[in-house]
PyMOL Python script that loads the backbone (N, CA, C, O; Angstrom):
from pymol import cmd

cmd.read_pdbstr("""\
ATOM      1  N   UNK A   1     -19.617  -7.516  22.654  1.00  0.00           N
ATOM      2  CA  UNK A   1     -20.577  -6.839  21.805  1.00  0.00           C
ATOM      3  C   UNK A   1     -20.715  -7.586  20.488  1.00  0.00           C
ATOM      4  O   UNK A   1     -19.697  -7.887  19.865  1.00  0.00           O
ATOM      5  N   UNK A   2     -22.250  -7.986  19.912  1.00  0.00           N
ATOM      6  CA  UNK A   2     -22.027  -8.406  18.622  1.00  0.00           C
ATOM      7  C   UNK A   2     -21.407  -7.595  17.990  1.00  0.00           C
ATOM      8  O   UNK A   2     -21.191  -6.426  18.308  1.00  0.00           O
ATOM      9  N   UNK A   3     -20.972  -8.316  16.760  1.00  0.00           N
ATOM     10  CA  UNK A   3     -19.891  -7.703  15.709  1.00  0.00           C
ATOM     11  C   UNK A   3     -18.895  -6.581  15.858  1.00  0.00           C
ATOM     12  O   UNK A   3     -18.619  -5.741  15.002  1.00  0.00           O
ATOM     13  N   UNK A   4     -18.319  -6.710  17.261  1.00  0.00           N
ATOM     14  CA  UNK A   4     -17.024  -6.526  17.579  1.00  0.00           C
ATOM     15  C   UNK A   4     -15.815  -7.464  16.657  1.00  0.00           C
ATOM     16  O   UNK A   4     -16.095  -8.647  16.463  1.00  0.00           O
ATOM     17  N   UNK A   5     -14.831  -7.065  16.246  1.00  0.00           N
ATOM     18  CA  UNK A   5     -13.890  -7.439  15.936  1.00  0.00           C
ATOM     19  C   UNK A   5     -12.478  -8.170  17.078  1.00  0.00           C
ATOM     20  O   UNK A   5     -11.827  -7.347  17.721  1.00  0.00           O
ATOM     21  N   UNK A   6     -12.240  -9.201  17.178  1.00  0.00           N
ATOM     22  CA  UNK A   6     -11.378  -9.679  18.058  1.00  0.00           C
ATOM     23  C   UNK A   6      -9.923  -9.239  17.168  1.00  0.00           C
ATOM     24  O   UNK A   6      -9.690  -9.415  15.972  1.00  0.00           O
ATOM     25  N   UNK A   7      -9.040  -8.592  18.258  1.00  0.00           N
ATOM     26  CA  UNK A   7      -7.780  -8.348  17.918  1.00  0.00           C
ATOM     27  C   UNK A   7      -7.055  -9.191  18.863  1.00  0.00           C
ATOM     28  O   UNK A   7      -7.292  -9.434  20.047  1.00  0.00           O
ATOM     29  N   UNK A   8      -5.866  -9.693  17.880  1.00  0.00           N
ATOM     30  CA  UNK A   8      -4.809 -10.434  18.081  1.00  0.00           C
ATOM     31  C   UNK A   8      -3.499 -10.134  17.983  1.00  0.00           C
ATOM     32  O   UNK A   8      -3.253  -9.830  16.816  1.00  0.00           O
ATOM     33  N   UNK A   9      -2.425 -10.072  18.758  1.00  0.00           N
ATOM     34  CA  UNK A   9      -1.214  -9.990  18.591  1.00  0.00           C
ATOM     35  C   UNK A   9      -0.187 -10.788  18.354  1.00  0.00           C
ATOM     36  O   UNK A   9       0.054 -11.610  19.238  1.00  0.00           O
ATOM     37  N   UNK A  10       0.492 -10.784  17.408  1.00  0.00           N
ATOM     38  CA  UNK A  10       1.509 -11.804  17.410  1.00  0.00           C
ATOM     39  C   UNK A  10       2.949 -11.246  18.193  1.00  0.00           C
ATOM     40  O   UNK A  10       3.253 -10.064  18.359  1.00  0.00           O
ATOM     41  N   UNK A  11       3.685 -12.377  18.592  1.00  0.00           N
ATOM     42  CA  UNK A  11       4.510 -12.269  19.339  1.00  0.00           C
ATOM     43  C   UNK A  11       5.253 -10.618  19.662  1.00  0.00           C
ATOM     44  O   UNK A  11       5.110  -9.729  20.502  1.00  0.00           O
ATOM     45  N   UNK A  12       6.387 -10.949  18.026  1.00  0.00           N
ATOM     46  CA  UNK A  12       7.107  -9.914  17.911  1.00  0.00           C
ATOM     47  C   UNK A  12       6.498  -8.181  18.351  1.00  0.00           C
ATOM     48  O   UNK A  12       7.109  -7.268  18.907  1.00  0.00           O
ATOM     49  N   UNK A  13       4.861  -8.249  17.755  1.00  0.00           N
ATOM     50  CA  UNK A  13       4.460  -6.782  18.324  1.00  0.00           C
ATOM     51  C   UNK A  13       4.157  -6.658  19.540  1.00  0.00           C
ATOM     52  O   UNK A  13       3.828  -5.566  20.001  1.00  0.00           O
ATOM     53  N   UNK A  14       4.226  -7.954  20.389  1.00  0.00           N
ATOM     54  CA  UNK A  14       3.777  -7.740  21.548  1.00  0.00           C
ATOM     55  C   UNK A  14       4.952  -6.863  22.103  1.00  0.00           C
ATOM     56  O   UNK A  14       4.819  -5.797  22.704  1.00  0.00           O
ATOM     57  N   UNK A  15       6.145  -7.510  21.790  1.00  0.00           N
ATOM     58  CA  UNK A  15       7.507  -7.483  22.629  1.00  0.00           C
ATOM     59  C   UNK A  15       7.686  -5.515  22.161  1.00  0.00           C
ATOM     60  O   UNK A  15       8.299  -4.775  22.930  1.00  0.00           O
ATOM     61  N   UNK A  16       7.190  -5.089  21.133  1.00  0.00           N
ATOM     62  CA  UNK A  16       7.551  -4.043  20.551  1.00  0.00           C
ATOM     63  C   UNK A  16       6.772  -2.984  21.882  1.00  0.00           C
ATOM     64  O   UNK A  16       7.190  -2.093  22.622  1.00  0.00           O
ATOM     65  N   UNK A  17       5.651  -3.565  21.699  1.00  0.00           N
ATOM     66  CA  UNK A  17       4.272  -2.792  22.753  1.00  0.00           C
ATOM     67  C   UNK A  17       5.103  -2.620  23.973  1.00  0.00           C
ATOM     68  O   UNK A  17       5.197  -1.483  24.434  1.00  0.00           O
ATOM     69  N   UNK A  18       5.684  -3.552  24.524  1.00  0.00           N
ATOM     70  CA  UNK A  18       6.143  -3.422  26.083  1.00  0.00           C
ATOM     71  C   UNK A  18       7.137  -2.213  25.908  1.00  0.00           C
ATOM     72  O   UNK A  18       7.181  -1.556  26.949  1.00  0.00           O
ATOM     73  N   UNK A  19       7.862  -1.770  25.021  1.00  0.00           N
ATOM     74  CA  UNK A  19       9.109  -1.016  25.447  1.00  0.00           C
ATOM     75  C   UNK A  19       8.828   0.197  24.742  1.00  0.00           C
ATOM     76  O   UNK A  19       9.678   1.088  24.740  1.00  0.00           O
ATOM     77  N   UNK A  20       7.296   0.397  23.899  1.00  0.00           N
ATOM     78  CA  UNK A  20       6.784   1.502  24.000  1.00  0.00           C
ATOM     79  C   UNK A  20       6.704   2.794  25.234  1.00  0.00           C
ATOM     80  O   UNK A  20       6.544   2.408  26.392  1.00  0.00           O
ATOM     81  N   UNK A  21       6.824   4.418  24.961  1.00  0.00           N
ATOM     82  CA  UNK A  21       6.490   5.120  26.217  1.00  0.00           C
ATOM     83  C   UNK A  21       5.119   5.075  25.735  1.00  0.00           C
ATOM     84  O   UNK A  21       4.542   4.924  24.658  1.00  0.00           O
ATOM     85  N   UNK A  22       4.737   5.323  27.317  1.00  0.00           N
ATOM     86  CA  UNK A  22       3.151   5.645  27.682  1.00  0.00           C
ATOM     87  C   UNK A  22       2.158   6.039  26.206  1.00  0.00           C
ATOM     88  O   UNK A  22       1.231   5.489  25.611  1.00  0.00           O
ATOM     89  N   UNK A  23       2.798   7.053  26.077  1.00  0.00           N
ATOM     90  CA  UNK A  23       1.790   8.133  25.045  1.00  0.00           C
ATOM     91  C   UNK A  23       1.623   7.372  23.890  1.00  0.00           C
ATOM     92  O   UNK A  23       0.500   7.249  23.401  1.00  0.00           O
ATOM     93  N   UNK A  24       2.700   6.793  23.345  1.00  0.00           N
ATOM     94  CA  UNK A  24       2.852   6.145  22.837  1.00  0.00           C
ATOM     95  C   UNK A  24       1.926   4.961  22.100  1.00  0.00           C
ATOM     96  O   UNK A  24       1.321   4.761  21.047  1.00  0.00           O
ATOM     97  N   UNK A  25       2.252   4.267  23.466  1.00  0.00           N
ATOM     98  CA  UNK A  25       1.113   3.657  23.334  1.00  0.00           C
ATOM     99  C   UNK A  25      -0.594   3.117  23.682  1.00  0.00           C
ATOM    100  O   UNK A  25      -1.280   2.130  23.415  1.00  0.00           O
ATOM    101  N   UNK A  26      -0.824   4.852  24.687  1.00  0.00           N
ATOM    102  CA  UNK A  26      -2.259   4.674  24.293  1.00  0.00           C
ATOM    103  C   UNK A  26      -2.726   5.141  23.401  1.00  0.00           C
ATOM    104  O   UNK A  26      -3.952   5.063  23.322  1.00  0.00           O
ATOM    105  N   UNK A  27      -1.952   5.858  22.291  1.00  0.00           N
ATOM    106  CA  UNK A  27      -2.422   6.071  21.283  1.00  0.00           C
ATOM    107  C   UNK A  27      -1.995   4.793  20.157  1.00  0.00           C
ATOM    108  O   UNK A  27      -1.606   5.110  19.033  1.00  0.00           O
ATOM    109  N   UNK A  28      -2.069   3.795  20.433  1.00  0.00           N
ATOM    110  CA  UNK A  28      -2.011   2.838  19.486  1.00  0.00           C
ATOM    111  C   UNK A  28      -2.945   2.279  19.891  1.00  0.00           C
ATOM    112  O   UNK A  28      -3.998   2.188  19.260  1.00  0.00           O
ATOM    113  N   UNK A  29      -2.763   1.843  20.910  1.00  0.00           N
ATOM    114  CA  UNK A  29      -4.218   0.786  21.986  1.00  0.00           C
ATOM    115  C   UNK A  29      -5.414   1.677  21.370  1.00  0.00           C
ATOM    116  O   UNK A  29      -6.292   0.977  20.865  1.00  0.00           O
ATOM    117  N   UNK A  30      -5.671   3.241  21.291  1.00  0.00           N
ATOM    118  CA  UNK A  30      -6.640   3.491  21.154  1.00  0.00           C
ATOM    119  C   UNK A  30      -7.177   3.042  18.983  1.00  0.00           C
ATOM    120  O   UNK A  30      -8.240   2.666  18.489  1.00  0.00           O
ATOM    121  N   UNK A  31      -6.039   3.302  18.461  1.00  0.00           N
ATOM    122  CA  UNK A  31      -6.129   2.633  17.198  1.00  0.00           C
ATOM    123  C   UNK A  31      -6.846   1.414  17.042  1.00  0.00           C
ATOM    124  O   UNK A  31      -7.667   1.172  16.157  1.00  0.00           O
ATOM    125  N   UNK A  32      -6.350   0.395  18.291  1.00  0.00           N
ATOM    126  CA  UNK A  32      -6.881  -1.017  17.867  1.00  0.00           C
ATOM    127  C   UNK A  32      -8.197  -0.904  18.163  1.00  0.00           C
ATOM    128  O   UNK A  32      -8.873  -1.643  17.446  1.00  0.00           O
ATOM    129  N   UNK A  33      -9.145   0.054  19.333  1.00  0.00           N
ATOM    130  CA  UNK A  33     -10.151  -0.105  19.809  1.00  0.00           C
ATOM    131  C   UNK A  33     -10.911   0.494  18.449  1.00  0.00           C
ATOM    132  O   UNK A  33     -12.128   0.316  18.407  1.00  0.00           O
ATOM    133  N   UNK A  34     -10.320   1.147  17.407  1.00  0.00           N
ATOM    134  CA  UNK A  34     -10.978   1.347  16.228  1.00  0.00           C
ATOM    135  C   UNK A  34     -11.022   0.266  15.545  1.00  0.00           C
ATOM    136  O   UNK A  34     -12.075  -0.289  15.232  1.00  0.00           O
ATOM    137  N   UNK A  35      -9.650  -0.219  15.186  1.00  0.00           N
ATOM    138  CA  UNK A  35      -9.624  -1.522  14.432  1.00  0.00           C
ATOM    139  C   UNK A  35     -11.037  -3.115  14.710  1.00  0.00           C
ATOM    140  O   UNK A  35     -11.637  -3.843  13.920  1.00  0.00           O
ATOM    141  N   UNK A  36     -11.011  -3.009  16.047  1.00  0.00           N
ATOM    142  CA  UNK A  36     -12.602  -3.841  16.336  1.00  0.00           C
ATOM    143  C   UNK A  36     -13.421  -3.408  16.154  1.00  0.00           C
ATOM    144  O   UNK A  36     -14.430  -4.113  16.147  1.00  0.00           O
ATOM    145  N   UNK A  37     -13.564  -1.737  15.844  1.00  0.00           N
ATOM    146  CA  UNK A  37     -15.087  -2.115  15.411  1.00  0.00           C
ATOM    147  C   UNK A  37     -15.086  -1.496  14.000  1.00  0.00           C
ATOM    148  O   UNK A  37     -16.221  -1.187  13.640  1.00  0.00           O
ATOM    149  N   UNK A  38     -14.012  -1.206  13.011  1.00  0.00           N
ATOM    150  CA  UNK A  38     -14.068  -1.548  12.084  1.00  0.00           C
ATOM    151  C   UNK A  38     -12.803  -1.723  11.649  1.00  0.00           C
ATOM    152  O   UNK A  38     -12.019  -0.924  12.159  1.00  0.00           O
ATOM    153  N   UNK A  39     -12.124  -2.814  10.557  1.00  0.00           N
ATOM    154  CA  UNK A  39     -11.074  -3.557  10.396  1.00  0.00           C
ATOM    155  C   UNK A  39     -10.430  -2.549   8.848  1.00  0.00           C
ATOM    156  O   UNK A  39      -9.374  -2.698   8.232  1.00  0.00           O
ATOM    157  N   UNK A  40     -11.478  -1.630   8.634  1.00  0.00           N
ATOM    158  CA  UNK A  40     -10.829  -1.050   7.485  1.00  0.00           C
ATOM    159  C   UNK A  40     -11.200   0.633   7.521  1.00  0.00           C
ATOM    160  O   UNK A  40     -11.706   1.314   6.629  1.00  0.00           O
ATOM    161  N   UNK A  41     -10.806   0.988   8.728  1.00  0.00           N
ATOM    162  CA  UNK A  41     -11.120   2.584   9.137  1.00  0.00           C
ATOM    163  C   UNK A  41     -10.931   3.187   8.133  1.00  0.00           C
ATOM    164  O   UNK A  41     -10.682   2.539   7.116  1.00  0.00           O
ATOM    165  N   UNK A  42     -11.000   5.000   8.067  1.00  0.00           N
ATOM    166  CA  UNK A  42     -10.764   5.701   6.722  1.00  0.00           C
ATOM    167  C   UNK A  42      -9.096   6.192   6.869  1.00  0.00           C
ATOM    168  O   UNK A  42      -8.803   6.710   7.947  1.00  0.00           O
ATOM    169  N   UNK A  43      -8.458   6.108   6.268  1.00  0.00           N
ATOM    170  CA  UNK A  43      -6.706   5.725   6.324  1.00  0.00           C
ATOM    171  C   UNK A  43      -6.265   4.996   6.128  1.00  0.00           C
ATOM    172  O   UNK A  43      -5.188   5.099   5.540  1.00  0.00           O
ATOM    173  N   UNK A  44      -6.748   3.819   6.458  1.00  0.00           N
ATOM    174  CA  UNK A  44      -6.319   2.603   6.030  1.00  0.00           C
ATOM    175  C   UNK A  44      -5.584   1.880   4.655  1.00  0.00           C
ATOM    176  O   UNK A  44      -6.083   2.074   3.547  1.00  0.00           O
ATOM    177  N   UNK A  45      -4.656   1.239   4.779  1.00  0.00           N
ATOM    178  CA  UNK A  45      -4.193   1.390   3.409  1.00  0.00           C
ATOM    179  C   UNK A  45      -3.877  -0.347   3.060  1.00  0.00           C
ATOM    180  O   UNK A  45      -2.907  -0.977   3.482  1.00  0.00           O
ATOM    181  N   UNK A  46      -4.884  -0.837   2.261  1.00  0.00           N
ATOM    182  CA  UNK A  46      -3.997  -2.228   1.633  1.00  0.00           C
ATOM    183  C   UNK A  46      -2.699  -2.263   1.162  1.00  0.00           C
ATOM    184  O   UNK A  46      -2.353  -1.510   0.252  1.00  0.00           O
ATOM    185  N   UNK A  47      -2.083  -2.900   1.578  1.00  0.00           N
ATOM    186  CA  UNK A  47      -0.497  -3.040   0.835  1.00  0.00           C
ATOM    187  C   UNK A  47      -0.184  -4.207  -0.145  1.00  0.00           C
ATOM    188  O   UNK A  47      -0.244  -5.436  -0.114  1.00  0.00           O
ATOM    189  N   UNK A  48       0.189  -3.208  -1.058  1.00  0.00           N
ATOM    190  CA  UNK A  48       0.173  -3.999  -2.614  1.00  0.00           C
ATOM    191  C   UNK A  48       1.049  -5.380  -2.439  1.00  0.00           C
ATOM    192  O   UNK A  48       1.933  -5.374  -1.583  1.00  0.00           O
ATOM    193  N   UNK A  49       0.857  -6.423  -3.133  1.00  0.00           N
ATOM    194  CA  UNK A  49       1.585  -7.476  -3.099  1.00  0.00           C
ATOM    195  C   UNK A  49       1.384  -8.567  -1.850  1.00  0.00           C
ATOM    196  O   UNK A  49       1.881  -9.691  -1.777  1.00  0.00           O
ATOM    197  N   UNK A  50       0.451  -7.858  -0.825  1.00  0.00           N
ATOM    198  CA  UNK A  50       0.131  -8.512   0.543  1.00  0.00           C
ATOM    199  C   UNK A  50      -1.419  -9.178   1.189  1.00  0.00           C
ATOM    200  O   UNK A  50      -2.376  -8.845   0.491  1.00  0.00           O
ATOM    201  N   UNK A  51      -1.632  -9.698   1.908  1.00  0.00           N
ATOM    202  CA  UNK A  51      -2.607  -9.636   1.911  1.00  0.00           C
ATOM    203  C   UNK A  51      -2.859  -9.158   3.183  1.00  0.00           C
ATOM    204  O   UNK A  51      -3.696  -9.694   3.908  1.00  0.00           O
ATOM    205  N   UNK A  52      -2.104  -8.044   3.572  1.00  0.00           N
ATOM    206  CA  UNK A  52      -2.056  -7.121   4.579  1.00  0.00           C
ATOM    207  C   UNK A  52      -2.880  -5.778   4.283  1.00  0.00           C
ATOM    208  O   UNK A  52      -3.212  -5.356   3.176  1.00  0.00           O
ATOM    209  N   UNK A  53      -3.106  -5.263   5.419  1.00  0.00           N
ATOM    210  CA  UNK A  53      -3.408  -3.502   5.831  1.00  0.00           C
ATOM    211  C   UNK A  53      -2.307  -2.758   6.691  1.00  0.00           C
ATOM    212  O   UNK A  53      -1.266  -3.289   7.078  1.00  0.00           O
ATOM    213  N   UNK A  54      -2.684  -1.469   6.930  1.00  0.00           N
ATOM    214  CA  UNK A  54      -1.359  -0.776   7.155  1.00  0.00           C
ATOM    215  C   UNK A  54      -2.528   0.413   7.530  1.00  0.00           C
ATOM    216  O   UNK A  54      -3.264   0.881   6.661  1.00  0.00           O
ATOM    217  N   UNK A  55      -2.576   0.784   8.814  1.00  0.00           N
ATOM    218  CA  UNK A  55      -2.770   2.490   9.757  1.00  0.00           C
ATOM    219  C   UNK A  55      -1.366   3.126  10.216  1.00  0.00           C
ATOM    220  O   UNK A  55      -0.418   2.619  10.816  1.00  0.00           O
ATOM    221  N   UNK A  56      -1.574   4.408   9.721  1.00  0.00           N
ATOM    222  CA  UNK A  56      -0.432   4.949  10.391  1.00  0.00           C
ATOM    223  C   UNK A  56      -1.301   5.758  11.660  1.00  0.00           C
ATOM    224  O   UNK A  56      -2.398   6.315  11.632  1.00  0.00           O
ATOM    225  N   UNK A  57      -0.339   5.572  12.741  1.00  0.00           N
ATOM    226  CA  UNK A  57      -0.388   6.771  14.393  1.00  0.00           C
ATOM    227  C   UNK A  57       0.817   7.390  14.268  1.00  0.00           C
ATOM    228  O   UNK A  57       1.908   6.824  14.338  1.00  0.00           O
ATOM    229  N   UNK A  58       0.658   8.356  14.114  1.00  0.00           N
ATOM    230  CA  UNK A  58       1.663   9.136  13.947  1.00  0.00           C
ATOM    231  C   UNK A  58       3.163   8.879  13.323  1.00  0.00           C
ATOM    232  O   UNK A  58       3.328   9.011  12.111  1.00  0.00           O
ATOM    233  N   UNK A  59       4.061   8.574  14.037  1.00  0.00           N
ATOM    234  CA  UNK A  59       5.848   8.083  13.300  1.00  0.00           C
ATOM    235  C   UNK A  59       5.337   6.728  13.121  1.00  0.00           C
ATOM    236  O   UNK A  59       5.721   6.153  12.103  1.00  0.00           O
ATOM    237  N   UNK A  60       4.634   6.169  13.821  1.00  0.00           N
ATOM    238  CA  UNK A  60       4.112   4.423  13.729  1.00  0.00           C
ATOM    239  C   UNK A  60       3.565   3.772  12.330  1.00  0.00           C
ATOM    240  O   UNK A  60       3.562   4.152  11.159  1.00  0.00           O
ATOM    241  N   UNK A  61       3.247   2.965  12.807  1.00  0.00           N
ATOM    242  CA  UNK A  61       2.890   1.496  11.537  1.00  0.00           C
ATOM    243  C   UNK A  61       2.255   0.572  12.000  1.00  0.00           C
ATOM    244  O   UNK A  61       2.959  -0.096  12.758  1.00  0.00           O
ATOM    245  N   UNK A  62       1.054   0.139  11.888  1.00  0.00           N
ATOM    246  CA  UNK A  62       0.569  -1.101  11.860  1.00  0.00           C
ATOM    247  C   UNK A  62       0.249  -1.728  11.087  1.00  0.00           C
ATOM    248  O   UNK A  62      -0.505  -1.298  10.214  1.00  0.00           O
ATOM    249  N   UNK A  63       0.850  -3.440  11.098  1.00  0.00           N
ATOM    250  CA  UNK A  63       0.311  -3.781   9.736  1.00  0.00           C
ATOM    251  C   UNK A  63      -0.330  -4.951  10.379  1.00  0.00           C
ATOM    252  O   UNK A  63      -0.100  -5.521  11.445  1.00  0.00           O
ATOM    253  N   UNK A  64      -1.295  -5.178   9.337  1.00  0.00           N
ATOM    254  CA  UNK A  64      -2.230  -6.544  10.181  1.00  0.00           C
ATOM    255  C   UNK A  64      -3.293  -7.071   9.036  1.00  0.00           C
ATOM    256  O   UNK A  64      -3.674  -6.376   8.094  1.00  0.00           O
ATOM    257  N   UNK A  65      -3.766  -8.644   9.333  1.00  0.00           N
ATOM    258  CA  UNK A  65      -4.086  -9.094   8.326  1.00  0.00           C
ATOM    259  C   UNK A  65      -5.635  -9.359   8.460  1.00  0.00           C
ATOM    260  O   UNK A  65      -5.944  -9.928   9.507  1.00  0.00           O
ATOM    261  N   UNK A  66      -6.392  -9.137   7.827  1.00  0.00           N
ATOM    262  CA  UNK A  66      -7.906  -9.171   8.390  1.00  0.00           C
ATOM    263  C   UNK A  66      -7.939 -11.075   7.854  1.00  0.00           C
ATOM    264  O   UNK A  66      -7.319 -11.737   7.022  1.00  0.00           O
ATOM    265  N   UNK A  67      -8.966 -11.352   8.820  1.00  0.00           N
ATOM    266  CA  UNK A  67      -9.971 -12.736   8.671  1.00  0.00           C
ATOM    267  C   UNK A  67     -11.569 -13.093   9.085  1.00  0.00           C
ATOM    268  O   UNK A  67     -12.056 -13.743  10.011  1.00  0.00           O
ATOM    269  N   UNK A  68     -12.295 -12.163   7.659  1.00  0.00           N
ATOM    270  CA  UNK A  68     -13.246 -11.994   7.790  1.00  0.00           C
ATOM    271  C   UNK A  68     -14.138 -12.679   8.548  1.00  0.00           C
ATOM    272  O   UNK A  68     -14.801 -12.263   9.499  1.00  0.00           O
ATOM    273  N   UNK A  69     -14.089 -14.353   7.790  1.00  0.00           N
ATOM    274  CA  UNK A  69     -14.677 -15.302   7.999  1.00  0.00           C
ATOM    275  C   UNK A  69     -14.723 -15.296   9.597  1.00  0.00           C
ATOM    276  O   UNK A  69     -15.662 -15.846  10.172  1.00  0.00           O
ATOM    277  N   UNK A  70     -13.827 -14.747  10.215  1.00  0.00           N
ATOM    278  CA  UNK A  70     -13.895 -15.646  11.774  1.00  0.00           C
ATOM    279  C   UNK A  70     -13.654 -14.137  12.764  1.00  0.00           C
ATOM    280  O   UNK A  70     -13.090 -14.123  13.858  1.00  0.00           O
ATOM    281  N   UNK A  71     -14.265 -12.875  12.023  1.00  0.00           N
ATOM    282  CA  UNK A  71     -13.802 -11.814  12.304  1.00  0.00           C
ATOM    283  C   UNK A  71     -12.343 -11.290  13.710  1.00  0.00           C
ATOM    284  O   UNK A  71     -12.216 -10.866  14.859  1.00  0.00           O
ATOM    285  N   UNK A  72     -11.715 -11.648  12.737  1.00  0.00           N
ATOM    286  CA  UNK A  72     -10.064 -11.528  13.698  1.00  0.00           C
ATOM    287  C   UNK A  72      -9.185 -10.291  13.053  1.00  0.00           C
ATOM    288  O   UNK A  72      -9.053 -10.473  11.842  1.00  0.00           O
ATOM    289  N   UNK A  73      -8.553  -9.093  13.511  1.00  0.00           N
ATOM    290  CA  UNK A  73      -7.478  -8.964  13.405  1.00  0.00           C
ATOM    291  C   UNK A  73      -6.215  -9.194  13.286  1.00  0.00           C
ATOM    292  O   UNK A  73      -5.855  -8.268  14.013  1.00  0.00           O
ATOM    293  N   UNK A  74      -5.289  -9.656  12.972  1.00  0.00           N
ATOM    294  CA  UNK A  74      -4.360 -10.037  13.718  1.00  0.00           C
ATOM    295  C   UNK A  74      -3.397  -9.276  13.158  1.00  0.00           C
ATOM    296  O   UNK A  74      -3.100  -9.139  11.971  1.00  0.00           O
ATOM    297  N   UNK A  75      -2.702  -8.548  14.638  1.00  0.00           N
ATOM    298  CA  UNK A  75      -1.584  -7.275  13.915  1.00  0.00           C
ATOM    299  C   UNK A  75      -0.186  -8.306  14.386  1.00  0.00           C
ATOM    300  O   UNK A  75       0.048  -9.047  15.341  1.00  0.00           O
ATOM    301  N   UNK A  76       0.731  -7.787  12.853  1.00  0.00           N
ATOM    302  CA  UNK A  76       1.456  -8.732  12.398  1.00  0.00           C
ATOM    303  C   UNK A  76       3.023  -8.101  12.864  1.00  0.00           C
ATOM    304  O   UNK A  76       4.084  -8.659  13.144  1.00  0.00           O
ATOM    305  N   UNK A  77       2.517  -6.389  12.782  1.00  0.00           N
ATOM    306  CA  UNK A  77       3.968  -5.486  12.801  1.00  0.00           C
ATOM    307  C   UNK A  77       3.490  -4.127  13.213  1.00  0.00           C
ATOM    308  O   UNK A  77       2.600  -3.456  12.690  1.00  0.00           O
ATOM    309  N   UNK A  78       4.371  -3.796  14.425  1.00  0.00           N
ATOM    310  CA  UNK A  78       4.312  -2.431  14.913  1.00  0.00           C
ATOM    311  C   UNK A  78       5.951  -1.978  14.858  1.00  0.00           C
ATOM    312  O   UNK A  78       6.991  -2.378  15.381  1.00  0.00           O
ATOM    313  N   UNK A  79       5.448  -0.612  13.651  1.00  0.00           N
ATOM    314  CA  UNK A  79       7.109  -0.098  13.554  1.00  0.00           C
ATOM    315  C   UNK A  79       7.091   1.144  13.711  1.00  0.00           C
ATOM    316  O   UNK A  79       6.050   1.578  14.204  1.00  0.00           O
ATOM    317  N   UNK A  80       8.070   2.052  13.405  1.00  0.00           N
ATOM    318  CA  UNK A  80       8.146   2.978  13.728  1.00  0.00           C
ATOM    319  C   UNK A  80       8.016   3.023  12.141  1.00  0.00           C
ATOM    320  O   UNK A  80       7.789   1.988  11.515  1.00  0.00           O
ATOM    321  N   UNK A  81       8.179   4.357  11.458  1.00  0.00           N
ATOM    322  CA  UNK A  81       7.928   4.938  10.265  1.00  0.00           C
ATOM    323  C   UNK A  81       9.542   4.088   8.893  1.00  0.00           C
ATOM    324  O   UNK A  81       9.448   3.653   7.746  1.00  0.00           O
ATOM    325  N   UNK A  82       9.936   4.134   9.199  1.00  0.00           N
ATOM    326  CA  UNK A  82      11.453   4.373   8.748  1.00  0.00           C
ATOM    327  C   UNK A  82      11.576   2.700   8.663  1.00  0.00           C
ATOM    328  O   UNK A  82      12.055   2.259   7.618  1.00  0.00           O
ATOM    329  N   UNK A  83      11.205   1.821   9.613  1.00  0.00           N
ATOM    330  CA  UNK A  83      11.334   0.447   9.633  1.00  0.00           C
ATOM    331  C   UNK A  83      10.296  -0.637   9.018  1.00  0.00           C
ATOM    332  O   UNK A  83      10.506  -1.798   8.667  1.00  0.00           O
ATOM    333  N   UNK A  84       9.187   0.081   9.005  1.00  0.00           N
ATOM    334  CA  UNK A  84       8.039  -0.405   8.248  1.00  0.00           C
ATOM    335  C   UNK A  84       8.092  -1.198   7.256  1.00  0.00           C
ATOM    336  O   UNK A  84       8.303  -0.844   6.096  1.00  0.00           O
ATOM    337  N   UNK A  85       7.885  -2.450   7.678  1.00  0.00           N
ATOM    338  CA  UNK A  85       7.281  -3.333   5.884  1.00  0.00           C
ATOM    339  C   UNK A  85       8.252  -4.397   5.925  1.00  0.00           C
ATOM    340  O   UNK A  85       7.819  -5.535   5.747  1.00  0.00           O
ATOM    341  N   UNK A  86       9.715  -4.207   6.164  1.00  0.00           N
ATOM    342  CA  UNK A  86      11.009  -4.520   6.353  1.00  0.00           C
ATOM    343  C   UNK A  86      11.006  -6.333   6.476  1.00  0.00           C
ATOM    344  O   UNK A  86      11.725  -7.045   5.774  1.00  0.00           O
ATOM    345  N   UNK A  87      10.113  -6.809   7.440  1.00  0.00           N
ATOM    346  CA  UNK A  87      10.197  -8.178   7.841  1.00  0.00           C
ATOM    347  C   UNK A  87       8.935  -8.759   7.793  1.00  0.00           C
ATOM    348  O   UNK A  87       8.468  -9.645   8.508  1.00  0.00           O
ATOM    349  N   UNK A  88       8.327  -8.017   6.655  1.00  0.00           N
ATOM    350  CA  UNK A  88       6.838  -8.689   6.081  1.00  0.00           C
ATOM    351  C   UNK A  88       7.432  -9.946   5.205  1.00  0.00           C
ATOM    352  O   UNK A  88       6.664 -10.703   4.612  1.00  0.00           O
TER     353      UNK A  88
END
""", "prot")
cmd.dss("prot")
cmd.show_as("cartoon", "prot")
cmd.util.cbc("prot")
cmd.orient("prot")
């Protein structure tokens, strides 16, 4: 679709995604299908000092870095609430 947003995963959240339960994570998957088609939903939160964003799903965390120019996502960190930010 024009001006869809391409999302990207880096490694570490991939490995996080796999050992997610179910519910879990179609309610994140369904997050990202927001995140493409817009990269700065209403919740969304810039994080100071970064040149990151941050959605919370419920106990979760995503943090991810927009690249306008080449419209990309790329989520950087999926945590749980409590672990968040930690290895930014």
């Amino acid at each position: 679709m024009p001006g869809q947003w391409r999302i990207l995963i880096e490694r570490e959240p991939r490995r996080i995604l796999r050992r997610l339960p179910k519910d879990t994570l179609e309610r994140i998957r369904a997050a990202f299908l927001v995140l493409a088609d817009d990269p700065r939903p209403k919740g969304c939160v810039k994080l100071k000092g970064y040149d990151l964003w941050r959605i919370r799903i419920g106990d979760w965390r995503v943090t991810y870095a927009i690249e306008d120019d080449e419209m990309i996502v790329l989520i950087v960190e999926v945590s749980p609430r409590g672990g968040a930010y930690h290895n930014l």
